[in-house]
C-alpha positions in Angstrom: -89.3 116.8 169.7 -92.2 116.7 167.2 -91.6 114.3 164.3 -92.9 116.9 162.1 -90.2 119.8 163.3 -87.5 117.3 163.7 -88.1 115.8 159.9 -88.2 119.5 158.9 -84.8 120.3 160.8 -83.6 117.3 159.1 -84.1 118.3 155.4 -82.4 121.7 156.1 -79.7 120.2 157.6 -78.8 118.0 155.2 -79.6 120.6 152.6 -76.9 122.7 154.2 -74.4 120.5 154.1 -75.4 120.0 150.3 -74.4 123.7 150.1 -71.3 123.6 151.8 -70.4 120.5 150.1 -70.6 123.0 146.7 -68.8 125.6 148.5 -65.7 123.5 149.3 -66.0 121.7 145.6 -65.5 125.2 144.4 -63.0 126.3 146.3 -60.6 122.7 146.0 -61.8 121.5 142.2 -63.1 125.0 140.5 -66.4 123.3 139.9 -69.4 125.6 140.4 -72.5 125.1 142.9 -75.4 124.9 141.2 -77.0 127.8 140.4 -80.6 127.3 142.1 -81.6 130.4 140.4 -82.6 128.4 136.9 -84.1 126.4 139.3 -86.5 129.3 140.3 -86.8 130.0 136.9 -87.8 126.8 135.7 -90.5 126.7 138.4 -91.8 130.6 137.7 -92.7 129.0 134.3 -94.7 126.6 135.3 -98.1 128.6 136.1 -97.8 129.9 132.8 -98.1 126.6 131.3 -94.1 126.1 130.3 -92.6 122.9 131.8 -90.0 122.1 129.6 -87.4 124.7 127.9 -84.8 123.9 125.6 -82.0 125.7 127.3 -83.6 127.3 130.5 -80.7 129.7 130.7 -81.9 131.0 127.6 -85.6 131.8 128.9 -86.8 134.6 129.9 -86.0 135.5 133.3 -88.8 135.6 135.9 -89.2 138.1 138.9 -88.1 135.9 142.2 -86.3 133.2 140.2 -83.3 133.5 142.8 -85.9 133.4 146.0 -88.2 130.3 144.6 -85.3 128.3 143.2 -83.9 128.5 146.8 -86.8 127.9 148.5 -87.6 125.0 146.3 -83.8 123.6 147.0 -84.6 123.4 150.7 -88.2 122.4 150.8 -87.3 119.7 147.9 -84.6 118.8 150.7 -87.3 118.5 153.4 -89.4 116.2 151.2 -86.8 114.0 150.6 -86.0 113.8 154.7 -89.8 113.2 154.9 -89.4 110.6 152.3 -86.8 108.8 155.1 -88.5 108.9 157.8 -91.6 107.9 155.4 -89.5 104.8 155.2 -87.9 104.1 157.9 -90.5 105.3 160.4 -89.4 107.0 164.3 -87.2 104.2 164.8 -84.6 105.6 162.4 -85.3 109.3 164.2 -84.4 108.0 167.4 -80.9 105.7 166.1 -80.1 107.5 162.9 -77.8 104.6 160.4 -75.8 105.8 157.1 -77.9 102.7 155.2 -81.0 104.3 154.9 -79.9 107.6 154.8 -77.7 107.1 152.0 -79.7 105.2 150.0 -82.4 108.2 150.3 -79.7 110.6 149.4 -78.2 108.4 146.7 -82.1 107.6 145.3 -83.1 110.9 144.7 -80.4 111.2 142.1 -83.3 110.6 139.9 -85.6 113.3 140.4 -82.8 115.7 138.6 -81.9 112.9 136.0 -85.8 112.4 135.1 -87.4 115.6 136.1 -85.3 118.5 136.6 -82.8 117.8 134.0 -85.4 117.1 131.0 -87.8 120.2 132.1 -84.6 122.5 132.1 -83.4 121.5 129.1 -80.5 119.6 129.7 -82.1 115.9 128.1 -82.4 112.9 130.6 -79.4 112.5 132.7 -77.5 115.3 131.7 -77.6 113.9 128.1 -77.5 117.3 126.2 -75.0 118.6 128.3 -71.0 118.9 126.9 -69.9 116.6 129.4 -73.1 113.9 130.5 -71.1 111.7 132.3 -69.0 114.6 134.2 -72.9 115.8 134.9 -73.8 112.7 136.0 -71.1 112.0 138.5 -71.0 115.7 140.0 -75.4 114.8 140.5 -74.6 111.5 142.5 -71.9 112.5 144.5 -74.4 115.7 145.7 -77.2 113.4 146.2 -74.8 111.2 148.2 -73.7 114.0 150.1 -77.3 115.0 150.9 -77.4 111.5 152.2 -74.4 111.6 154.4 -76.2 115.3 155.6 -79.2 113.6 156.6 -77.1 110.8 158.6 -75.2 113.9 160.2 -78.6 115.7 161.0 -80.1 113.1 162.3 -77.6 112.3 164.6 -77.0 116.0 165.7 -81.3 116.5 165.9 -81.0 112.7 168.0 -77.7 114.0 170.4 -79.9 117.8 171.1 -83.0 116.2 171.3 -83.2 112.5 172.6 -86.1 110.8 172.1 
């Protein structure tokens, strides 16, 4: 298989499991996915020259907010797979290990803590949130799941499609 379509195939897996990871946190703990719709909005600001809100939620919703912050969720998730394979090259493609994987997964824990959090309003790290370090741990465990998703992809993407 293409590198290309099998790195792609790799961040929407992962991704997925991200979102069924949220499902099944709501469903046992009451804690709700994230709602990639702010996300959307966030972004829709952006060409208008507004990249950092004090509470997005309180901005002005933008038409396609729901479409773009989902879109961005998964192609964000395909950059980060690209970002692994970046890394650790075909060799990791073709014998998928949980080291690398989860170190991506757990390393892009800072794109929302320095980027995503600030622009959105919620400080660095969660910081201007009721509970930061609640916020914090919910982040890493997600970004730890997307890495466990792109050890699980891989495999699955190696196991259909042997190299």
């Amino acid at each position: 298989m293409n590198q290309l379509i099998q790195t792609i195939f790799l961040g929407i897996g992962a991704t997925a499991v991200t979102d069924m990871w949220g499902i099944v946190r709501k469903q046992l703990f009451d804690i709700p996915p994230p709602n990639y719709g702010l996300v959307g909005r966030w972004i829709a600001h952006m060409p208008h020259g507004r990249f950092r809100h004090i509470a997005i939620a309180a901005a002005s919703p933008m038409r396609g907010e729901h479409i773009i912050g989902w879109a961005a969720h998964y192609l964000i998730g395909i950059a980060f797979a690209a970002l692994l394979v970046g890394i650790w090259g075909r060799a990791w493609m073709e014998h998928p290990t949980l080291g690398p994987a989860l170190a991506v997964g757990i390393g892009t824990v800072a794109a929302p803590f320095l980027l995503m959090q600030p622009g959105m309003g919620a400080g660095i790290a969660a910081s201007r949130t009721p509970n930061p370090n609640a916020a914090r741990l919910q982040s890493l465990i997600m970004h730890a799941v997307f890495g466990l998703g792109l050890y699980a992809t891989g495999w699955a993407t190696h196991l259909v499609y042997p190299t």
